[in-house]
TILUM-516898 format. One line per 4 residues: number of its first residue (from 1); for each residue x negated, y, z of N, C-alpha, C, CB. Coordinates in Angstrom, 1 decimal, padded with zeros to 4 digits. Last residue first. Glycine has a CB too. Layout:
% TILUM-516898
NUM = X,Y,Z,X,Y,Z,X,Y,Z,X,Y,Z ~ ...
***
This chain:
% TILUM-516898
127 = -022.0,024.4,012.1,-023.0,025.1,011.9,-024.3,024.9,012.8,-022.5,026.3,011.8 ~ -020.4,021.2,011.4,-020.9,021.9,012.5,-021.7,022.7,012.0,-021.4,021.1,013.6 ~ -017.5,020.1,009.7,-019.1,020.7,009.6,-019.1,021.4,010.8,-019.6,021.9,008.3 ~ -015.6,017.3,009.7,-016.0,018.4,010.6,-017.7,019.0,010.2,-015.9,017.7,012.3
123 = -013.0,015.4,007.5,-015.0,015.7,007.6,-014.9,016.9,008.7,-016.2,016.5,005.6 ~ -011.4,012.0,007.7,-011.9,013.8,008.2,-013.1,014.3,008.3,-011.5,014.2,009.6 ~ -011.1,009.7,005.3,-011.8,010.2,006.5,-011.7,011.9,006.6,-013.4,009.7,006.5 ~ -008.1,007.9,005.2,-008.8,008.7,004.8,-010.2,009.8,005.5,-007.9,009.2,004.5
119 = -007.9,004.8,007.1,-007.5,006.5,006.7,-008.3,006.8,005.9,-007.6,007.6,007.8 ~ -005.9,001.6,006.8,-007.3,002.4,007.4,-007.4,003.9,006.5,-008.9,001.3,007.1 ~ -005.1,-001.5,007.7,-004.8,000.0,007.4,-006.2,000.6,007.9,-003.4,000.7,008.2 ~ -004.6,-005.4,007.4,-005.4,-003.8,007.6,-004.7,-002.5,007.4,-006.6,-003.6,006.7
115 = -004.0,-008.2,008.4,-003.5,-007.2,007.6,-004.0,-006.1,008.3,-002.1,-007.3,007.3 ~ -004.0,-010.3,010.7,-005.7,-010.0,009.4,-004.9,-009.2,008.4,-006.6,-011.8,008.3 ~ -002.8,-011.0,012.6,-002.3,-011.7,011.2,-003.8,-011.4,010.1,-000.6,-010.8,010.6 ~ -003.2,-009.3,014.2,-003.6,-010.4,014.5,-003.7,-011.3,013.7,-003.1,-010.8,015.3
111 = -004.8,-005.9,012.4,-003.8,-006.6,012.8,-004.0,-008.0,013.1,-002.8,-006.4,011.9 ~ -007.0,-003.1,012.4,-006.6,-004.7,012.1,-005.4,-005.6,013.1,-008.0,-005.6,012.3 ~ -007.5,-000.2,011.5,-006.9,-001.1,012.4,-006.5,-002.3,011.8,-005.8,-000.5,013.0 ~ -010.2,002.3,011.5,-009.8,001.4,010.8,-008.5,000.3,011.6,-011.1,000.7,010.5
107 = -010.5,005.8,010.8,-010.0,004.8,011.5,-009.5,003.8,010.8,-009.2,005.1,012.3 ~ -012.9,008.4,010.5,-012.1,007.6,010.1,-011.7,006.2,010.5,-012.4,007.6,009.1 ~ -015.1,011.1,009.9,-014.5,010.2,010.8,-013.3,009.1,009.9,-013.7,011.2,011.9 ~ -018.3,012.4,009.7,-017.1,012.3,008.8,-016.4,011.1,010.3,-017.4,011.6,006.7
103 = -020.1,016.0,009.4,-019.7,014.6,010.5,-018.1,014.6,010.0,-019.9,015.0,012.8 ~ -022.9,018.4,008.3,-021.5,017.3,008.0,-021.3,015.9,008.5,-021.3,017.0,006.6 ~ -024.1,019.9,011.3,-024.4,019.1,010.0,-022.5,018.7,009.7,-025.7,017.4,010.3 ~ -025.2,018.6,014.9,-024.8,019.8,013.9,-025.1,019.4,012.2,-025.8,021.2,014.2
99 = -023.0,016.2,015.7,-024.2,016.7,016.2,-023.8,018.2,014.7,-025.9,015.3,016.2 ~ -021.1,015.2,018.8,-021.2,015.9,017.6,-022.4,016.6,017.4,-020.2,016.9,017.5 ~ -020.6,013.9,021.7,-022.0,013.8,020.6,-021.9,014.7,019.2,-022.3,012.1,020.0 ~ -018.2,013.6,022.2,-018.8,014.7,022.4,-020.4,015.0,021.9,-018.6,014.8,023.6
95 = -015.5,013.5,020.7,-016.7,013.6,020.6,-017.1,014.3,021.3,-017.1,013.7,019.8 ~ -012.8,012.0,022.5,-013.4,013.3,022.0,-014.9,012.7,021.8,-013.3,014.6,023.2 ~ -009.5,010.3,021.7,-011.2,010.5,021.5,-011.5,011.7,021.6,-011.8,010.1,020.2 ~ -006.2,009.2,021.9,-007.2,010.2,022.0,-009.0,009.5,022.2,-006.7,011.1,023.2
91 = -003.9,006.8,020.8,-004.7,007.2,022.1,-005.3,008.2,021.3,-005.7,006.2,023.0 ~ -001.6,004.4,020.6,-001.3,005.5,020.6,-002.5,005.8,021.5,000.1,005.7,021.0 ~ 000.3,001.2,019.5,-000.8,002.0,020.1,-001.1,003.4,019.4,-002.0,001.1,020.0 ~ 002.4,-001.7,018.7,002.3,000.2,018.8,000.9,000.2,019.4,003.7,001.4,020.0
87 = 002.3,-004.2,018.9,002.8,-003.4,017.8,002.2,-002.3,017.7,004.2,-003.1,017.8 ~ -000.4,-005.4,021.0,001.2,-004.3,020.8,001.0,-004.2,019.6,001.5,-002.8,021.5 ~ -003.2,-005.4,021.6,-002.3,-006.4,021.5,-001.1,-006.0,021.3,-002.4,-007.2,022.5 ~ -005.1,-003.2,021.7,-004.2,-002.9,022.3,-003.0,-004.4,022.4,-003.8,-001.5,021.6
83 = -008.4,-002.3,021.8,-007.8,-003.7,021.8,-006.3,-003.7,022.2,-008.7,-004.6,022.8 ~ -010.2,000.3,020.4,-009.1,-000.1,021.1,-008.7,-001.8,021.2,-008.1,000.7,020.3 ~ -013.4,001.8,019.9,-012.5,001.1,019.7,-011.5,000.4,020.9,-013.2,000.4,019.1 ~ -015.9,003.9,018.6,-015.3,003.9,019.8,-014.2,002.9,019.3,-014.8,005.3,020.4
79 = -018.3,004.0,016.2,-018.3,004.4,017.8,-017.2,004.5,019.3,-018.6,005.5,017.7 ~ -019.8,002.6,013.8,-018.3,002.3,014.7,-019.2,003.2,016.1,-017.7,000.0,015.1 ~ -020.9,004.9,011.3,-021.2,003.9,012.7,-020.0,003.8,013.4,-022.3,004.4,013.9 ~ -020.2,006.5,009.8,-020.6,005.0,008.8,-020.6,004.3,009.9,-022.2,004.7,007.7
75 = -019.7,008.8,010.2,-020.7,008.3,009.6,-021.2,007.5,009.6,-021.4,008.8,009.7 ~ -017.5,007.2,012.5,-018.5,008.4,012.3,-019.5,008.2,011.6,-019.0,009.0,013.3 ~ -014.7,004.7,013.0,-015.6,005.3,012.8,-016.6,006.2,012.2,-015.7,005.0,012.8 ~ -013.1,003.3,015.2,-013.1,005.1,014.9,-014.3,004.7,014.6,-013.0,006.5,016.2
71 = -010.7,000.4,015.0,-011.8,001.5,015.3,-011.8,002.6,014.9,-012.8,001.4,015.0 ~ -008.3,-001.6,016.7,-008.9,-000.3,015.8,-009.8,000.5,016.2,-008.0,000.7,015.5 ~ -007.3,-004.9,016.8,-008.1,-003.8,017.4,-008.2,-002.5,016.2,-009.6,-004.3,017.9 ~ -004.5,-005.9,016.9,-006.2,-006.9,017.3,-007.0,-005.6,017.9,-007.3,-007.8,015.4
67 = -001.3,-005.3,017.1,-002.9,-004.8,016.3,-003.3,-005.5,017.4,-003.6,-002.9,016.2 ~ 001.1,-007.3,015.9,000.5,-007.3,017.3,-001.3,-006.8,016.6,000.6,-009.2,018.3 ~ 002.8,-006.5,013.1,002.4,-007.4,013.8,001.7,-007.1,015.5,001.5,-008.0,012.9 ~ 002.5,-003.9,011.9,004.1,-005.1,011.6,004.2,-006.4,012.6,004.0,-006.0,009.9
63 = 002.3,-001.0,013.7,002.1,-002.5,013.1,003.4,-003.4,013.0,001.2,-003.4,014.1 ~ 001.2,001.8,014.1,002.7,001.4,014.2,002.4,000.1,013.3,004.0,002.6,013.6 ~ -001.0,004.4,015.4,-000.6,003.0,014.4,000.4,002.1,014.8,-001.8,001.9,014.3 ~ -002.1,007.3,015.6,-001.3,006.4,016.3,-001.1,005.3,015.3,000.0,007.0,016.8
59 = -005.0,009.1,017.4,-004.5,007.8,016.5,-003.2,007.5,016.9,-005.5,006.4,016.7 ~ -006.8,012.3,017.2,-005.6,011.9,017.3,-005.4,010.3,016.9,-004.9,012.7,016.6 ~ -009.7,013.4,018.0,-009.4,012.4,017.2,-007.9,012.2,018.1,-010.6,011.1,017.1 ~ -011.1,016.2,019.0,-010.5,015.3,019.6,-009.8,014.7,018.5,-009.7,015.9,020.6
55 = -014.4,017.7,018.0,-013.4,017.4,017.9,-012.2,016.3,018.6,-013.6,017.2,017.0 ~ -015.9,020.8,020.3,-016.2,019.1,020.1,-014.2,018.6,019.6,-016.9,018.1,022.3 ~ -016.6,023.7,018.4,-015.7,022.7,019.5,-016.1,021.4,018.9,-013.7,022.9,019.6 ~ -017.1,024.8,016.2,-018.3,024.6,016.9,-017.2,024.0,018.0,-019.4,025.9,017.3
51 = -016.2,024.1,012.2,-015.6,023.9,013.9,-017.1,024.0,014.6,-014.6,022.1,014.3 ~ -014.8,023.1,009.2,-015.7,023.9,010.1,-015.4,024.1,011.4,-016.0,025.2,009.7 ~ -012.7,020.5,007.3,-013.2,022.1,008.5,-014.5,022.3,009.0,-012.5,022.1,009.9 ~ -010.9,018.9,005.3,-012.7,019.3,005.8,-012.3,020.3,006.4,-014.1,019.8,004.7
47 = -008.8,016.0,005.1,-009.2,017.3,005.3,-011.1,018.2,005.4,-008.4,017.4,006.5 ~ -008.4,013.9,005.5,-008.7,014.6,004.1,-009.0,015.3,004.3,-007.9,014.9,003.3 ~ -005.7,013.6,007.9,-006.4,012.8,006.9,-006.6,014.0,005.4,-005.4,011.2,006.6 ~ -005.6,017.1,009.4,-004.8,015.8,008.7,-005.8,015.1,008.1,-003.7,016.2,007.6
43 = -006.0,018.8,011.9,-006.5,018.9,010.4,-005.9,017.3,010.2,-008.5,019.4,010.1 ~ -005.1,021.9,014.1,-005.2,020.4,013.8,-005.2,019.9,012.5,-004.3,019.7,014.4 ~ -007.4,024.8,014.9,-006.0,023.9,014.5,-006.5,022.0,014.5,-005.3,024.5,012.6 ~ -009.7,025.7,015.8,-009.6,025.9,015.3,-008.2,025.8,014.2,-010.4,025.8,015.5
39 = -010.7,023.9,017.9,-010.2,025.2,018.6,-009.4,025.7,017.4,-011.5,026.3,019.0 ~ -009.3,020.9,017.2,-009.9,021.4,017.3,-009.7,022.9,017.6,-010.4,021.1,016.6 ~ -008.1,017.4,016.6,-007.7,018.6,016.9,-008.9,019.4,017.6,-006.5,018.5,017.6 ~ -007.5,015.8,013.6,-008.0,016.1,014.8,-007.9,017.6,015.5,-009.4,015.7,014.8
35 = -005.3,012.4,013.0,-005.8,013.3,013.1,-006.8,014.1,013.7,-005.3,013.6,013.0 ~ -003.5,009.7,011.8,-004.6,010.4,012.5,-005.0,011.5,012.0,-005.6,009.7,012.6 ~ -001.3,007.5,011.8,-001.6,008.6,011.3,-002.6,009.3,012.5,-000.2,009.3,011.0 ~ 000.6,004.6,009.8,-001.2,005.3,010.8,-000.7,006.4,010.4,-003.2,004.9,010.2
31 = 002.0,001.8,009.6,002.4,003.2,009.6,000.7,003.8,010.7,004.4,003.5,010.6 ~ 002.3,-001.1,007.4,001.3,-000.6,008.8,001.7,000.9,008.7,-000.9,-000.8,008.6 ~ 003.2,-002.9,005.7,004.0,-001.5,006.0,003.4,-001.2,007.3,005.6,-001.7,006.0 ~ 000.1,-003.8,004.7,001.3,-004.4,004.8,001.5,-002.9,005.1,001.6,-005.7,005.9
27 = -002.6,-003.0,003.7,-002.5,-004.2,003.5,-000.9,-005.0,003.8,-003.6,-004.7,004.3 ~ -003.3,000.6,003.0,-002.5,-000.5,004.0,-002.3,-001.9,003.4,-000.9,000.0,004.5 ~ -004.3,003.8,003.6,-004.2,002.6,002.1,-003.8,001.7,003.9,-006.4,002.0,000.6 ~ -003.7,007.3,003.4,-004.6,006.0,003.8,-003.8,005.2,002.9,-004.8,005.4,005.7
23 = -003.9,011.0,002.7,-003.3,009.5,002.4,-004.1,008.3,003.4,-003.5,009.1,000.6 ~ -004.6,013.5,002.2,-003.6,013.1,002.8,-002.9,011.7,003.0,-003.0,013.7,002.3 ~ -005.8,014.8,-000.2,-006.5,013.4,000.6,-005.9,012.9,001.4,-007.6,013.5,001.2 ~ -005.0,016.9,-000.9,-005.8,017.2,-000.1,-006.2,015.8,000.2,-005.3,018.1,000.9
19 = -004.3,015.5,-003.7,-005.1,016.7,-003.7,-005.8,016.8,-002.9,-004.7,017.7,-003.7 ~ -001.6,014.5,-002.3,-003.2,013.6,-002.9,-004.1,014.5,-003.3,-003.1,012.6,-004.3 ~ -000.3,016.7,-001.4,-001.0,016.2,-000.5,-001.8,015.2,-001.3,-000.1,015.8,000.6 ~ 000.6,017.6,-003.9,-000.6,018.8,-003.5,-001.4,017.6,-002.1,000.3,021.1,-002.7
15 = 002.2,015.7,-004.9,000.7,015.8,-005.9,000.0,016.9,-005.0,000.9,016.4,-008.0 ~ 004.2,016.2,-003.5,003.3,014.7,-003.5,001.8,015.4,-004.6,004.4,013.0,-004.6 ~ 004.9,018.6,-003.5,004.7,018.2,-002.2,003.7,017.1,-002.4,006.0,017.7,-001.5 ~ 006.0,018.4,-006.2,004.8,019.4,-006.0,004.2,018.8,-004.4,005.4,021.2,-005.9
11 = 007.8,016.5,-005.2,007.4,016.2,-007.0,005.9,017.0,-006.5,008.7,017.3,-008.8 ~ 008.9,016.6,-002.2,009.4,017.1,-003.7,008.0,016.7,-004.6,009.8,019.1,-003.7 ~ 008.8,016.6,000.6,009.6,015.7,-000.1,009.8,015.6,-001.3,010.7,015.9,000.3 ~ 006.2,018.9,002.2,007.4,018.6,001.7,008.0,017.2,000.6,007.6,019.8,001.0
7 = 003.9,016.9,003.3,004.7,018.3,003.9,006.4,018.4,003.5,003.9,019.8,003.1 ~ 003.0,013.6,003.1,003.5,015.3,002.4,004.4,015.6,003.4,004.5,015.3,000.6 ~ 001.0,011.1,003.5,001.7,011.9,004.0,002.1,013.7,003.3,001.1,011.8,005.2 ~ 001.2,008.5,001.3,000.6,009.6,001.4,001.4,010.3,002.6,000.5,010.3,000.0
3 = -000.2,005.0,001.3,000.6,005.9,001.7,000.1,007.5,002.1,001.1,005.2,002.7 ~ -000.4,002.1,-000.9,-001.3,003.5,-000.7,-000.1,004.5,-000.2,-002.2,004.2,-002.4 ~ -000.8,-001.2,000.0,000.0,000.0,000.0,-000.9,001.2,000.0,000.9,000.0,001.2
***
């Protein structure tokens, strides 16, 4: 499944959120949505910002099955992960290692069954 999230419902709505990258991909009707939040607002899959605050990673994942686990991971390195055994799970991250430079994020979640979802990554430039 390739799911996009749009603003608005309409023809323009869909083609401006694949533009911004607004999307993740899914192996079954897995519902994700992550984000992060910073001094600066909160930024959606896809997105890039600039930011000197340490970012807070939003996750929620809605499974067809019982999630196994989901990760977070930053430039290519798993750095933080959930084991929730539930359908649902729902939590927060802060970096606080952010270092300075372009830092990308993105979450992966596996289900007990071995059906995936997983985001688009958020980039944060630190000056």
């Amino acid at each position: 499944y390739a799911c996009i999230l749009v603003e608005q419902f309409t023809r323009q709505g869909l083609v401006d959120a694949m533009r911004k990258r607004h999307t993740y991909a899914a192996t079954d009707s897995i519902v994700m949505d992550f984000r992060v939040r910073a001094a600066e607002g909160t930024f959606l899959m896809g997105d890039i910002f600039d930011s000197k605050s340490q970012p807070k990673l939003e996750v929620s994942v809605l499974g067809t099955a019982p999630i196994k686990q989901i990760d977070v991971i930053k430039n290519n390195q798993y750095i933080y992960k959930v084991n929730p055994a539930q359908r649902t799970a729902h939590f927060e991250y802060v970096d606080s290692a952010i270092a300075a430079g372009e830092n990308y994020y993105y979450v992966r979640a596996e289900q007990t069954d071995g059906q995936l979802a997983w985001s688009s990554p958020i980039w944060v430039r630190v000056p």
